[in-house]
N, C-alpha and C positions, 0 to 999 in steps of 0.2 A: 468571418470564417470563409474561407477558399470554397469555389461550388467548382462542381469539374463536371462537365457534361459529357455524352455516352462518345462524342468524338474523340474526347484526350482521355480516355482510358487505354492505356498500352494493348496490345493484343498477344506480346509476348511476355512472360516474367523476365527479370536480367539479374537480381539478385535480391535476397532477403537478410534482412541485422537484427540485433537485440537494442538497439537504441532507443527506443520507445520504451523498451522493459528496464534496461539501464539508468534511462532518466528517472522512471517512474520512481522505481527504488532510491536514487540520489534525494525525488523529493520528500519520499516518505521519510529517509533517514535524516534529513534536515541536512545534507552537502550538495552541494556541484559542484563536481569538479572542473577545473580547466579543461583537462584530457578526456575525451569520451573514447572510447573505441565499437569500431564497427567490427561485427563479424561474419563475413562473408562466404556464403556456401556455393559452390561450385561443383557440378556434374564435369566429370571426367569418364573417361571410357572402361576404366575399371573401379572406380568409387568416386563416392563423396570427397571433398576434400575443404577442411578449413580452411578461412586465411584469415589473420587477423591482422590490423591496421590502426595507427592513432591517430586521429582525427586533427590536422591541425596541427601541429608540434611548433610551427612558428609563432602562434599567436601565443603558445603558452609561454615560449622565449618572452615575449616582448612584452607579456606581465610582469615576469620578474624584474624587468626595467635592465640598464643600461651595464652594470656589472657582472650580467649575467656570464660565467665562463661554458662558453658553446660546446667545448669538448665534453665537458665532463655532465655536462644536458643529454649532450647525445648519449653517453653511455647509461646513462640513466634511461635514458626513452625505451633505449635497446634492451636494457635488461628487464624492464615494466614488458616491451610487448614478447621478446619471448618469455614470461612465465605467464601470461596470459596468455599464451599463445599454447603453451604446456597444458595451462590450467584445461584448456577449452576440450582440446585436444583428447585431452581425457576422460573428460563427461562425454564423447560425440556431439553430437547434434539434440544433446535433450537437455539442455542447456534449463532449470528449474528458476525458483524463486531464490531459492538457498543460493545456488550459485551466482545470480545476477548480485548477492548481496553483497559474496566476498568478492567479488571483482570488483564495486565501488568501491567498496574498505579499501581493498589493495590501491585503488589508484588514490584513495585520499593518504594513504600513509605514503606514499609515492609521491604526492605533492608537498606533503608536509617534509618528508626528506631533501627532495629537488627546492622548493623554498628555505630550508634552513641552510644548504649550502650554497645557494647562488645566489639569496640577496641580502643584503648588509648583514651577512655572515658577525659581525664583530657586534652588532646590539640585540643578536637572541639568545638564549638560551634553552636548553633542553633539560626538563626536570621529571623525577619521578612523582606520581603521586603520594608515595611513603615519605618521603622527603619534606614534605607541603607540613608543617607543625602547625596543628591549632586543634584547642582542646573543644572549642564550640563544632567546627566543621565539618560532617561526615564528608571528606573530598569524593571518595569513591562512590558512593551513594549519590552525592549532588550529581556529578559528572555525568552517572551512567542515567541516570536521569534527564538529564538535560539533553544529552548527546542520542539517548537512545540504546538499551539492551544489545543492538545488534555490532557494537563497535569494539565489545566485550573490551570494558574497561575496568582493571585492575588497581593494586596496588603497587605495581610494578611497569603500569603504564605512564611512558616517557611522553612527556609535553611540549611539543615546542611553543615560545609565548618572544614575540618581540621584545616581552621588556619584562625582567623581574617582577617592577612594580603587579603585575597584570594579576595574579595573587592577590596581593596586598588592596589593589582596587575593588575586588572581588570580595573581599573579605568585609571590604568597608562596607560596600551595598549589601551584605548580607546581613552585618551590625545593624546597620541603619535600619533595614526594616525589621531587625528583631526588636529594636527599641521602639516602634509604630506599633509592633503589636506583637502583645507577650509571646514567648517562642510558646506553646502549646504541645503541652507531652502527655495529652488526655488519649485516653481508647479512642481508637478508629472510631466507634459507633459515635463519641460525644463528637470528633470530630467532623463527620458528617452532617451534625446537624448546624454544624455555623455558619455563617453566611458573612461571607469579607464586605469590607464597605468597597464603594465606587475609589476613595482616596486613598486607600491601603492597597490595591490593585495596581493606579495608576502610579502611585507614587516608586514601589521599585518597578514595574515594567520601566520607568524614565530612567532611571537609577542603572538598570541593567544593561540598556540600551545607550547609555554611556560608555560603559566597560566597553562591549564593544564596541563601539567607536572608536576607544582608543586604547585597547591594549589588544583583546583575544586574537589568538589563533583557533580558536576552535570552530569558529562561524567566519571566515574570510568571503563568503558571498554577500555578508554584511553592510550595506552602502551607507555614505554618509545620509543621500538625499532619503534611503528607506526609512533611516532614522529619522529624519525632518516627516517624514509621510506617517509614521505610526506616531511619534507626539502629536500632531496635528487630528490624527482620526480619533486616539484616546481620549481628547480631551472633549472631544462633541460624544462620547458614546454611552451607555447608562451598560454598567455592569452589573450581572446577577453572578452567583456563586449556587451552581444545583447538583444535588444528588440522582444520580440516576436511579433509577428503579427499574424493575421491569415487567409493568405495563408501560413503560416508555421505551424499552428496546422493544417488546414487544411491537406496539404500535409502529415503530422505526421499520419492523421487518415488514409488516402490510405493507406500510405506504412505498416501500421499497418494489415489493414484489405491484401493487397497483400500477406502479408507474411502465413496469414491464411494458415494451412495444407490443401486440398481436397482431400477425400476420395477416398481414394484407391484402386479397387476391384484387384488390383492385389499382393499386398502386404499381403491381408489377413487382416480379423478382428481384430485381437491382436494388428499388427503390427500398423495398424492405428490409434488405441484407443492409443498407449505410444507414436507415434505424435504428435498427439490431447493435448494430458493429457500437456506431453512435454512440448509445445508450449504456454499452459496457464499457465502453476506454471514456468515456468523459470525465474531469473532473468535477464536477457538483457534488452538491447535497443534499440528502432528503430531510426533510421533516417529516417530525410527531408533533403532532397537538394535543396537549392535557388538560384536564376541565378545566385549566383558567385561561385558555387561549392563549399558552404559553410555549415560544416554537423552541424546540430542546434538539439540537441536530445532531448528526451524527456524522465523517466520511464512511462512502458505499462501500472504499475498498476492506473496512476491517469496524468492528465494534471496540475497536481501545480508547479509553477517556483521555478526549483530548477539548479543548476548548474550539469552539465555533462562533463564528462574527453575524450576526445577520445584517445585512446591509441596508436591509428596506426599512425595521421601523428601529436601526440605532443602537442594537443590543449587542452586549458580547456574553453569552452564555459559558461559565465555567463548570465542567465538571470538578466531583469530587479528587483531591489530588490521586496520583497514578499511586500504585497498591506496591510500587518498588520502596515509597519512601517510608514503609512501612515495618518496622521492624518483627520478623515472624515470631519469636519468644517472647517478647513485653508486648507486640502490637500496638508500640507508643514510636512516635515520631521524633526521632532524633536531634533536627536542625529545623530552622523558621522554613515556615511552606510559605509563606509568600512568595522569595525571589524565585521559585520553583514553580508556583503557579504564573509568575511575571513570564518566567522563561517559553510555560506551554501557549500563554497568548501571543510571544513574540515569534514561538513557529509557525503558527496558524495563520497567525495577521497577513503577510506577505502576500504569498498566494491568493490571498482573497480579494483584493486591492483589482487583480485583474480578471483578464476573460475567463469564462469555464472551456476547461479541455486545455489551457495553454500549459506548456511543459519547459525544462529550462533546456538550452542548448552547452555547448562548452564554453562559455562566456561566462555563464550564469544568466544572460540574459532570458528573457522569457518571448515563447514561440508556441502559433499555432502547435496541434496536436496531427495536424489532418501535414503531412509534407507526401514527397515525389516515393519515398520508403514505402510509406503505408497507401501509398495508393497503388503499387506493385504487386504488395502482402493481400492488399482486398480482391485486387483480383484473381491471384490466384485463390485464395477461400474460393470466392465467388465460384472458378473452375472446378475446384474439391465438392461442391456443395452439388453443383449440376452434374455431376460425375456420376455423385449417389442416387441423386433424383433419377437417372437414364436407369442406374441399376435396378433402383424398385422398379419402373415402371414396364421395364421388358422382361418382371422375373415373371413368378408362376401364379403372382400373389393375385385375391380377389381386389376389385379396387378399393374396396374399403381399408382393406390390407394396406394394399397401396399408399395412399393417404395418410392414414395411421403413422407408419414407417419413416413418411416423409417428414411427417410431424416429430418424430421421434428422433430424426437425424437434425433436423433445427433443435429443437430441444437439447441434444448432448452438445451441442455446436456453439450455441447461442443462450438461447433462455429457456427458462422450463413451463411456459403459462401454456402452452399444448399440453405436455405431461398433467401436468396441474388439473389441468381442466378434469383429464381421464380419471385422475385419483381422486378428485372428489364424487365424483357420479360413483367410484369403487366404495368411497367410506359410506355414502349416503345409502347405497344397494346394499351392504353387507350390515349396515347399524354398527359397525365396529364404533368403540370410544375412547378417543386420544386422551380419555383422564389416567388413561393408564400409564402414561409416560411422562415423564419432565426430562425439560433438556438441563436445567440447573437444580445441581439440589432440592429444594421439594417444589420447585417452581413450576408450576402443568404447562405442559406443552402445548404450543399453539401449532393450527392445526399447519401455514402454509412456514412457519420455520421447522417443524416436522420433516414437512414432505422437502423442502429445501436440501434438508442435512440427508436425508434418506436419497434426495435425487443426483446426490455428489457423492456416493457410495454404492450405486447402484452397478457401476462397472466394476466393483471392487473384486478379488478375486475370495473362495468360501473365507464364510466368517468361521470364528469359533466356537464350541457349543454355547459358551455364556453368552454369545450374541445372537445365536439362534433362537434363544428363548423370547426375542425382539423383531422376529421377523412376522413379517407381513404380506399377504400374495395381494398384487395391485395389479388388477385386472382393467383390462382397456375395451373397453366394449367393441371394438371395430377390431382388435385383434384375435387371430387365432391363439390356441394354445400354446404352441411352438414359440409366438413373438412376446408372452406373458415374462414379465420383469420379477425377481424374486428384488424386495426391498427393505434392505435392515433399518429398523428403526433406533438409530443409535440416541445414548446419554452423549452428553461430552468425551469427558474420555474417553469409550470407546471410536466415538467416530473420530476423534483428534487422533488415535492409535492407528485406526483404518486408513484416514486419507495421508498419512505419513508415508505407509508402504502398502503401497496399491498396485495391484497387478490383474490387468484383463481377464475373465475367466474363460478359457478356451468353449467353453459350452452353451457359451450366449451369445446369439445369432447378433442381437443388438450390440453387443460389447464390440462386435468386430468391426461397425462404421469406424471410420476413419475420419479422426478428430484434422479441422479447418479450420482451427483456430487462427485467425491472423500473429497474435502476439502467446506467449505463452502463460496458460491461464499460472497464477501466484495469488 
């Protein structure tokens, strides 16, 4: 990874993009596209002003190879970047998760369009998934599966696929491993207790990883040689099939919050902020360990079961299948979960193969996370951050105040192991008892996924009486009364209800720091 010393940090900002947040999204949603777009904010002397731009538009010509027709590329370019150009324009400048999503969707159906007419136009086709006849195969189910809830696939969504066959290939591999192992239409609960063999895993992950090879449109980042690199690591690898539970999310969210950097005063301000920053934009993973010294991981950015590779002692760990393939009235499993479980290890494998923190560029190829963008975006944080520090420091406050404050403005910025600290000296002084709450179902809360959910609702604006019955006064022992945080201790629900529509509450001296985020938190 790139190290940049305090000489090459710019001294001025010159522009700020969502590309980092864009990628991010591509990788979660299992696409890269060709086209990335930058979005560039500029001061003017009466406002803000968008501009948006695609990154590259030659190179995406000269993927399609040599029949590509130039004009009718351009107009397609043109009509992608003004409606993302609309799109943006419309949200402002608070450009969300939500959004970053549909702007990848739109540029991959954008390439799936611009590819179905510019390269060998005469050997694909476009097909509905209502169209697709077979009496064994939920299409729509598999798909949204495989592809990911966020790409909201129907029965009415049109496929482009190089080759008829790509179906019928599909179809095969699916047969094929229903005949390895009987399709299973038992209740969720008997299903969670099986356990796939290592040769029923590897054998359609291989099987699948054919298809693509050579038919799918739905994974085009798909490479020959990746293909050649996941047969070769599955077949050295020992596969487990595990249920999660939770004393292992649990344990997931300690060792998550342990791992939290604490600020430094001896390393210095800089050094601590590319820490900080570090530790939230990287791609890794934590571990949980369970009484049989068995490492069960999870990615930091979200708790969804997905399969993880460990690379040190040879394991690939599967959760239980995803709960989409689950039918809500019979809660029986319609189609063979194999090739579905094949599909979750052949998301994951990829990424893993390389560096942590690497992200994909417009190529699909893969790239540091640390580029000339985010060392722009750090430094201005950096300014946001020192801006705040000046302000506590010349208010009225005592130094402890002070202090507090400063802690309190990393904390909303960065991480919360300062808050943290303060709320447990608060539970430990008051004897209050977290058995009063579960964050799932009758599952008891723990105490630092508690204060987690509570510490990302905190700036929320009033709750409603049913949530007030959940409130909690978290007192800071270095703060005055004035700087004291009201903190809802939300179930699910509620707090999935709260941080959906969250609005500052004018009355909270703290609520008013001004979020530094380099990227926008999702």
């Amino acid at each position: 990874m790139r190290k940049f010393g305090l000489e090459q940090w710019p001294t001025t900002p010159r522009r700020t993009n969502l590309t980092n947040l864009l990628a991010a999204v591509s990788t979660e949603l299992g696409y890269h596209p060709l086209v990335t777009i930058t979005l560039i904010r500029e001061m003017t002397p009466s406002k803000q002003k968008l501009l948006i731009c695609i990154d590259k538009p030659r190179l995406l010509l000269q993927k399609l190879g040599p029949k590509t027709d130039t004009t009718v590329a351009a107009r397609l370019l043109f009509a992608l970047t003004k409606y993302l150009k609309d799109y943006c324009e419309h949200f402002g400048l608070c450009l969300q998760r939500s959004e970053a999503e549909h702007i990848v969707t739109t540029i991959i159906k954008f390439e799936q369009l611009l590819d179905f007419y510019m390269h060998q136009p005469a050997k694909q086709v476009k097909q509905k998934l209502k169209e697709i006849t077979n009496t064994k195969i939920e299409w729509v189910s598999l798909l949204a599966t495989v592809l990911g809830k966020h790409l909201n696939v129907t029965a009415e969504t049109e496929i482009v696929v190089r080759s008829p066959h790509y179906f019928a290939g599909l179809k095969e591999v699916l047969e094929k491993s229903s005949e390895r192992q009987k399709q299973d239409t038992s209740l969720w609960s008997a299903f969670c207790k099986t356990r796939l063999t290592w040769m029923q895993i590897v054998n359609a992950t291989q099987d699948i990883i054919e298809v693509l090879l050579h038919y799918t449109k739905l994974t085009p980042w798909f490479k020959r040689e990746d293909g050649a690199l996941v047969r070769q690591r599955l077949q050295s690898m020992e596969i487990n099939a595990l249920v999660p539970d939770v004393a292992k999310i649990r344990r997931f969210v300690q060792e998550y919050y342990n791992n939290i950097p604490i600020y430094d005063k001896e390393i210095g301000f800089l050094s601590n902020l590319y820490h900080m920053q570090k530790f939230m934009t990287q791609r890794f993973w934590d571990r949980s360990i369970d009484s049989n010294a068995e490492a069960y991981k999870w990615p930091i950015s979200s708790l969804r079961k997905r399969c993880a590779l460990d690379m040190q002692d040879n394991r690939l760990y599967i959760p239980a299948i995803h709960i989409l393939l689950i039918q809500e009235s019979t809660k029986k499993i319609e189609f063979p979960q194999v090739p579905v479980l094949a599909y979750y290890i052949l998301n994951a494998l990829l990424p893993m193969f390389f560096q942590d923190g690497s992200v994909f560029d417009e190529t699909g190829s893969y790239n540091e996370w640390w580029t000339i963008e985010n060392e722009e975006s750090f430094f201005r944080a950096e300014r946001c951050l020192l801006q705040q520090y000046s302000k506590s420091v010349n208010s009225d406050l005592q130094q402890d105040e002070m202090r507090s404050l400063a802690a309190q403005i990393m904390s909303q910025n960065f991480l919360v192991s300062p808050s943290y600290e303060a709320y447990k000296r608060s539970l430990k002084k008051s004897g209050f008892n977290l058995s009063n709450f579960s964050l799932y179902e009758s599952y008891p809360a723990d105490v630092k996924q508690v204060f987690y959910l509570a510490h990302m609702t905190a700036v929320c604006d009033e709750t409603e009486t049913a949530q007030n019955s959940h409130l909690y006064q978290m007192f800071n022992e270095d703060l005055s009364d004035l700087y004291r945080v009201n903190i809802p201790f939300y179930n699910f629900p509620e707090y999935e209800k709260a941080a959906a529509s969250c609005s500052e509450p004018e009355a909270s001296v703290l609520a008013k720091i001004q979020y530094c985020w380099i990227w926008n938190p999702y």
